[in-house]
C-alpha positions in Angstrom: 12.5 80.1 -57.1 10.1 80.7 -54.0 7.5 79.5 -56.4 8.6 76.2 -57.0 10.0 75.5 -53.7 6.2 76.2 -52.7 4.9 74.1 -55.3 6.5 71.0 -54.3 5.7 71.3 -50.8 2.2 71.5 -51.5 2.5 68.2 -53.9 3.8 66.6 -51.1 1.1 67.6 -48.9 -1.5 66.5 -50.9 0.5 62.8 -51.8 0.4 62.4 -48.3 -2.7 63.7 -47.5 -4.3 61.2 -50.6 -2.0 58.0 -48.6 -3.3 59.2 -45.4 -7.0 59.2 -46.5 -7.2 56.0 -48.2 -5.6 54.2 -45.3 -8.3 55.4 -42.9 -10.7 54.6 -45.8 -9.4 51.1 -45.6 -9.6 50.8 -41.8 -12.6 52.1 -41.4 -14.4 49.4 -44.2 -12.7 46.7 -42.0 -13.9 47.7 -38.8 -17.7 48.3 -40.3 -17.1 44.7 -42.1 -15.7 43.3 -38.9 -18.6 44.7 -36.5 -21.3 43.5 -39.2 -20.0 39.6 -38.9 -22.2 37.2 -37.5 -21.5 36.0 -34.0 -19.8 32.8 -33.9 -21.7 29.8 -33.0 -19.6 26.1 -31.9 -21.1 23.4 -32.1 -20.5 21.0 -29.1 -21.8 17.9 -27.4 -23.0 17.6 -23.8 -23.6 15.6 -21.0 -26.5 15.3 -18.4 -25.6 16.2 -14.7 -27.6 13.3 -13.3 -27.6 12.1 -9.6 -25.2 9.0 -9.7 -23.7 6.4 -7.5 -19.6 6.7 -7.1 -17.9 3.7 -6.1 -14.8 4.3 -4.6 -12.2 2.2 -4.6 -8.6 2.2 -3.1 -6.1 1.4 -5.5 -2.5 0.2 -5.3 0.3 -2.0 -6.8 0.7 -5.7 -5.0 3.1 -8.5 -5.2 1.7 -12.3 -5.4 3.0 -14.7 -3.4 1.7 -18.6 -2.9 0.1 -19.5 0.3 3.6 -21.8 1.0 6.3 -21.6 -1.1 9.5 -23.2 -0.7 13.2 -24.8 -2.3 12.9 -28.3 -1.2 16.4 -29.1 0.1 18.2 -32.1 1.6 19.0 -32.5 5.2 21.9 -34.0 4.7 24.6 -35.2 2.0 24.8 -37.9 -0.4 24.1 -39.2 -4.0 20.6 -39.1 -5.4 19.5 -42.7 -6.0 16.0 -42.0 -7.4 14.3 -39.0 -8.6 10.8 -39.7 -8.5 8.7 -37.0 -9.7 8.1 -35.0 -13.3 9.0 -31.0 -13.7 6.0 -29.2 -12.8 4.3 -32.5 -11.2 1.6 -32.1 -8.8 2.5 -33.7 -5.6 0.7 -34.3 -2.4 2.2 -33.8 1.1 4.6 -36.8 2.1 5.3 -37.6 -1.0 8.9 -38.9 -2.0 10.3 -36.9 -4.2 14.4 -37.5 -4.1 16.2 -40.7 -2.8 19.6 -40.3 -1.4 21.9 -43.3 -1.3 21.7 -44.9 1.8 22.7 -48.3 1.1 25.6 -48.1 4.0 22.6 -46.9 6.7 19.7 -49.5 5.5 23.3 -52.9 6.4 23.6 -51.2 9.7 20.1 -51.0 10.1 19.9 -54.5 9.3 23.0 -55.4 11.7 21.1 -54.0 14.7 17.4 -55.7 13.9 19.3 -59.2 13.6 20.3 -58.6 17.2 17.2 -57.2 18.8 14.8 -60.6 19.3 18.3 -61.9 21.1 19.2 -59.3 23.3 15.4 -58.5 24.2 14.7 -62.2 25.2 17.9 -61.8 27.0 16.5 -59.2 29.3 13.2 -60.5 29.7 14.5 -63.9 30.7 16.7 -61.9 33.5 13.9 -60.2 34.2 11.9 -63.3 35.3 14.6 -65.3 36.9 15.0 -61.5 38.7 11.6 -62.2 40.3 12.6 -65.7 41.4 15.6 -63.9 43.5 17.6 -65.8 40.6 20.1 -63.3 39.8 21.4 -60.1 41.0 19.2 -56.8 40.2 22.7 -55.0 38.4 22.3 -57.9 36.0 18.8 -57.1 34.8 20.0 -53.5 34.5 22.9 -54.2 32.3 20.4 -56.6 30.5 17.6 -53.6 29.9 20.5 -51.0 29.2 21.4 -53.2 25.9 18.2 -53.5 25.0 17.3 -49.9 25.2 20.5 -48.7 23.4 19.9 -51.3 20.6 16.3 -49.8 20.2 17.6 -46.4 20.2 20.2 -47.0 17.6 18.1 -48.7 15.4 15.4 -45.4 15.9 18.2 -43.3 15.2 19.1 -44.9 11.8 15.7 -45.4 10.5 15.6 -41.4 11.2 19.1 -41.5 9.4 17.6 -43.4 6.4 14.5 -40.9 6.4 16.4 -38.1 6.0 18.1 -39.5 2.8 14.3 -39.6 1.6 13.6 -36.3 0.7 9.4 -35.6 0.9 7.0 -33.0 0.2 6.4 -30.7 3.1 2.9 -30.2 1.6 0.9 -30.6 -1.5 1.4 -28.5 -4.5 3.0 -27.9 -7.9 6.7 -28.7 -8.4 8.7 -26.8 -10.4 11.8 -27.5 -12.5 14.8 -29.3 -10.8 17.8 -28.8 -10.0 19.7 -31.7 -10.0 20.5 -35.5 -12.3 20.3 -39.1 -11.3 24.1 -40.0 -9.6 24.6 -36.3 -8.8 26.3 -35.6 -5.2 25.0 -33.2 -3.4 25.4 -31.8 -0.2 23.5 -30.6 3.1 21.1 -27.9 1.8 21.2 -27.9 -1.6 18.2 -26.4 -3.4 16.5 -29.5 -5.1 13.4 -28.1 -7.0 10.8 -24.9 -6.1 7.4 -26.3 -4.7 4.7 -24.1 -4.2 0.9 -24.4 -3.1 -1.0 -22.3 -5.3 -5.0 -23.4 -4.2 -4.4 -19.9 -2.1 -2.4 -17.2 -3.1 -1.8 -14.0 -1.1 -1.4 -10.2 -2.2 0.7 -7.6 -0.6 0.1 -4.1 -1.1 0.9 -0.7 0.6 -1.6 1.7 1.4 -1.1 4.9 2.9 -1.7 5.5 6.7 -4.5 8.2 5.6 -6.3 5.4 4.5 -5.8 3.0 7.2 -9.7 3.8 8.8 -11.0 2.8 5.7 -9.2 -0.7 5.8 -10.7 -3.4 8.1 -10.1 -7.7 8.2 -12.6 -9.3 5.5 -12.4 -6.5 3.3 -13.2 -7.4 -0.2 -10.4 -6.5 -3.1 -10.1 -7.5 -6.1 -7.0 -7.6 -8.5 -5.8 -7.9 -11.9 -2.6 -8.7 -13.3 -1.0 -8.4 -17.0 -1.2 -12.3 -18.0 -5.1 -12.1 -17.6 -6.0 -8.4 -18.0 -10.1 -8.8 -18.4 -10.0 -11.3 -15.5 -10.8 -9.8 -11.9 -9.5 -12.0 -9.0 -12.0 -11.5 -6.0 -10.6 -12.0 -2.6 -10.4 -10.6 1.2 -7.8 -8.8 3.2 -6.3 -11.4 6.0 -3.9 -9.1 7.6 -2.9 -6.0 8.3 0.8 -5.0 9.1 0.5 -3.1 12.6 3.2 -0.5 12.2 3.5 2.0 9.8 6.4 2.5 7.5 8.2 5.5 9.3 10.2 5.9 5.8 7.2 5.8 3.5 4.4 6.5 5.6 2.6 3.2 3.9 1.0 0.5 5.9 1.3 -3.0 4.2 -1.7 -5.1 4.1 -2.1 -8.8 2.9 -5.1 -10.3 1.3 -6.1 -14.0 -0.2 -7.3 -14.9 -3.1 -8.3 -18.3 -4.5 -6.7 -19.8 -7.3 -8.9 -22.7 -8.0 -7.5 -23.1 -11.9 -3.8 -22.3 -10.8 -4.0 -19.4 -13.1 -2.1 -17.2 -10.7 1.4 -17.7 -10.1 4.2 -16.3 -7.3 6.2 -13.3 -8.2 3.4 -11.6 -10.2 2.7 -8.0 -10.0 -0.8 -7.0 -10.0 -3.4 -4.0 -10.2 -5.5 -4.0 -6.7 -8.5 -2.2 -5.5 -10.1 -2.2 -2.4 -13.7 -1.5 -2.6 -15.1 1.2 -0.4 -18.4 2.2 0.7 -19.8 3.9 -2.5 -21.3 8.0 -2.6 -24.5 8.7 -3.6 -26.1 11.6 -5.3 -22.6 12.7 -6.9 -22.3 15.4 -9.6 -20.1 13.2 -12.4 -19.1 14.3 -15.3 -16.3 13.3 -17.8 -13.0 14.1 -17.6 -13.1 15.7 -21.3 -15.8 18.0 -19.7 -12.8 19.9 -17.6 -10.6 22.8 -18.3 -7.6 22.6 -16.2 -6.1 25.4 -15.4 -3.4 26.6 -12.7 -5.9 29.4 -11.1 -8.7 26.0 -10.6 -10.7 23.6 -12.8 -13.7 24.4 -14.1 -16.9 22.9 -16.8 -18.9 25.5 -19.3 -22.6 24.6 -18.3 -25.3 25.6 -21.2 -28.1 27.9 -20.7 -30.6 28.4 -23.2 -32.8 31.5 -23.2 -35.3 32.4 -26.6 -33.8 29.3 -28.1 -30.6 30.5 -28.2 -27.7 28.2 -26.2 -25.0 30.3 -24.2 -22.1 28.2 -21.7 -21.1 29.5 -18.4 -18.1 28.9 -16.8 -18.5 27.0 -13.5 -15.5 26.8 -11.1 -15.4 22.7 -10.0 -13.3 21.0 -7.8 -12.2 17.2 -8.5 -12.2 14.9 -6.4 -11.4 11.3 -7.9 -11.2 9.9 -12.0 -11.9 6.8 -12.4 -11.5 5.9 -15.9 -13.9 8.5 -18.5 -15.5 10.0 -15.6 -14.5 12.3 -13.0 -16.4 13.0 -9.5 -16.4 16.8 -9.1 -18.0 19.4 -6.4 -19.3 22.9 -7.2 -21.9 25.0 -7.8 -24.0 22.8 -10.1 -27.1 21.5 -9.9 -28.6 18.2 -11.5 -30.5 18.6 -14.7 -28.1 21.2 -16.1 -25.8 19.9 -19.1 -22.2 20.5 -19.5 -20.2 20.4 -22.7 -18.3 17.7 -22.8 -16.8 18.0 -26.3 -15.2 21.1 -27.7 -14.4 23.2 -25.1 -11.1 24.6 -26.7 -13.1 27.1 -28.1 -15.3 28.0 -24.9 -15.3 31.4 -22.8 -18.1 32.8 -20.5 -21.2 33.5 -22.8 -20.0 32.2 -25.8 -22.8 31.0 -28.0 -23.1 27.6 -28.6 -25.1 25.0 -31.1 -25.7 21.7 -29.4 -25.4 18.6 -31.2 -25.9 14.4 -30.7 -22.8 12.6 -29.4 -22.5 10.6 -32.3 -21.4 13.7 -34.7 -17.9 14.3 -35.1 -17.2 17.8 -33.5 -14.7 19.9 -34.2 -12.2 21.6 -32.0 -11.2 24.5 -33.8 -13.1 25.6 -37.1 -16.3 28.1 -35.6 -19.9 27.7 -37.5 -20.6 31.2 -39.0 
C-alpha cells in the first residue's frame, strides 16, 4: 500500500515537473525571439525650422451697418396720392418719393396768394400817403400787420404742403415698401427702408488687453459668408472710450467702402486687424505638436552615422493661424521637426524620413 501511494506521488511530481519545464522552455524562446527583433523604424515627414515673418492679426466677429440708414416716415397724416419710386430704386437726396393728398392745403394756399398783390399794395399805398402826413401812423400798422400775417400763412401752408411730400433725406438704395396707392396712413408710419451703402461701417469688440494695439486709421480687413474669398479692406474710425465693465470688451468702429454695393446692413462678418508683424519666429505646423496636459511639445530629428533619432522638445504656443502655429522653446533654426506621424513618437525613437508627398502612416511600424 505504501508503495503505490509513493508511486503516484512521484508520477505527479514528474507531470508537473514536465508542465513546469516546457512552460519556461516556452518563455524563455520568446524572450530570446523578442530581444533578437529588429528595432522599429517609422517613417515620417518633416518640416524645416526656418526664420519666418509672423503676421499678427487681431481677430473678432463684427456687425455691418450702412453709413445712414433709415425708415423713411411721414410727418404727418393723410392718403398717398403718388408713389413715385421702384422697390430697391436708387434715389438721390431730395428726391420725392411719396405724395400725400393735399388737395385741401394747395385751395387754401391758393385763397391766401389771390389776396396778397391786394393787401400788399394796400400797405404800401398807406405807407406813402404815411410820408405825406396823409393818414394816421396806427393805420399803416394795421395795414403792415395784414400783410405780414398773409405772408406768414401762406409760408406756413406751403411748409404744410411740403410735409405731405415725403423726400429722400439722402441718396441711396430704397428698399421694399410698405404701403399702396389710396392707402391712409398716419403720422409716422414706416414707408420703405433707405439706406446709403457707398460707405458701410463695422463694429467689433476687442478686449481691453488689446486696446494699445488699436489706434485711429488702423487698417482691417473683413470677410463675410455671402463672399467668402473676398477681403474688404478698410480703416478703424472710432473707438468707443469706455470699456464694457460687464464684458471687459472695448467696441471699435471701422469703414469700409462699398463701391459695387456688395455689402449690405445686418451682415455678420470675420474681421482682423492687422498688427505689426514678428520677425525671426520659430513656426511650425500645428500637426507638428503633441498636446499634452503636463505642456506641448515637437520631436526634432537628429541624425548621427546615418541613422535618424527624434527628441522630444518642450514648446510653448503662442498663436495658430490656420496650418501653422508660432511656438517658443528650445529650438534652433536649421533643425527639422516631424510634422507627420508623431502617434508613434517617444524620446529616441528611431525614425526613417521621407518626402511630403508619400502617404505616411500613423500606426503600422517599418521592421
Amino acid at each position: 500500500m505504501k508503495k503505490w501511494v509513493l508511486g503516484m506521488i512521484v508520477v505527479a511530481l514528474l507531470a508537473f515537473g514536465t508542465v513546469i519545464g516546457f512552460n519556461m522552455f516556452v518563455n524563455n524562446k520568446i524572450a530570446d525571439t523578442l530581444a533578437n527583433l529588429p528595432e522599429p523604424v517609422y517613417p515620417v515627414t518633416v518640416a524645416k525650422l526656418e526664420p519666418t515673418v509672423w503676421s499678427r492679426n487681431i481677430t473678432a466677429i463684427g456687425f455691418i451697418e450702412p453709413n445712414q440708414g433709415v425708415e423713411v416716415s411721414n410727418q404727418v397724416s393723410g392718403i398717398v396720392t403718388a408713389i413715385n419710386f421702384a422697390n430697391g430704386a436708387s434715389v438721390k437726396q431730395g428726391d420725392v418719393l411719396i405724395n400725400l393728398d393735399a388737395s385741401v392745403q394747395r385751395a387754401d394756399l391758393k385763397a391766401q396768394q389771390v389776396q396778397l398783390p391786394s393787401v400788399r399794395d394796400d400797405y404800401l399805398r398807406l405807407r406813402a400817403l404815411y410820408q405825406e402826413r396823409s393818414v394816421s401812423q396806427q393805420s399803416v400798422e394795421t395795414a403792415q400787420s395784414k400783410y405780414l400775417s398773409l405772408e406768414a400763412n401762406i409760408e406756413s401752408l406751403e411748409a404744410t404742403i411740403a410735409q405731405r411730400e415725403i423726400r429722400a433725406p439722402f441718396s441711396g438704395v430704397l428698399g421694399i415698401r410698405n404701403i399702396n396707392l389710396g392707402q391712409y396712413v398716419s403720422a409716422g408710419a414706416n414707408l420703405v427702408r433707405l439706406e446709403d451703402l457707398s460707405v458701410m461701417r463695422v463694429r467689433f469688440s476687442v478686449p481691453q488687453a488689446k486696446l494699445g494695439q488699436i489706434y485711429i486709421g488702423q487698417p482691417m480687413s473683413l470677410t463675410v459668408e455671402a463672399y467668402p474669398e473676398r477681403a474688404y479692406k478698410g480703416k478703424i474710425n472710432a473707438i468707443e472710450p469706455v470699456v464694457n465693465d460687464d464684458t471687459g470688451l472695448v467696441t471699435i468702429q471701422a469703414e469700409v467702402p462699398n463701391d459695387d454695393r456688395s455689402l449690405r446692413g445686418g451682415m455678420f462678418a470675420d474681421v482682423k486687424v492687422g498688427l505689426s508683424p514678428l520677425e525671426n519666429q520659430f513656426v511650425v505646423p500645428q500637426t507638428s505638436i503633441v498636446f499634452a496636459l503636463y505642456g506641448d511639445s515637437v520631436f526634432v530629428v537628429e541624425t548621427k552615422d546615418k541613422e535618424s533619432r527624434v527628441r522630444q522638445v518642450n514648446v510653448t504656443v503662442i498663436e495658430r493661424d490656420g496650418n501653422n502655429a508660432l511656438v517658443t522653446g528650445k529650438l534652433e533654426f536649421g533643425q527639422e521637426v516631424v510634422s507627420t506621424g508623431i502617434l508613434n513618437m517617444g524620446n529616441n525613437v528611431k525614425v526613417n524620413v521621407v518626402p511630403d508627398d508619400i502617404s505616411v502612416p500613423d500606426k503600422m511600424p517599418q521592421l
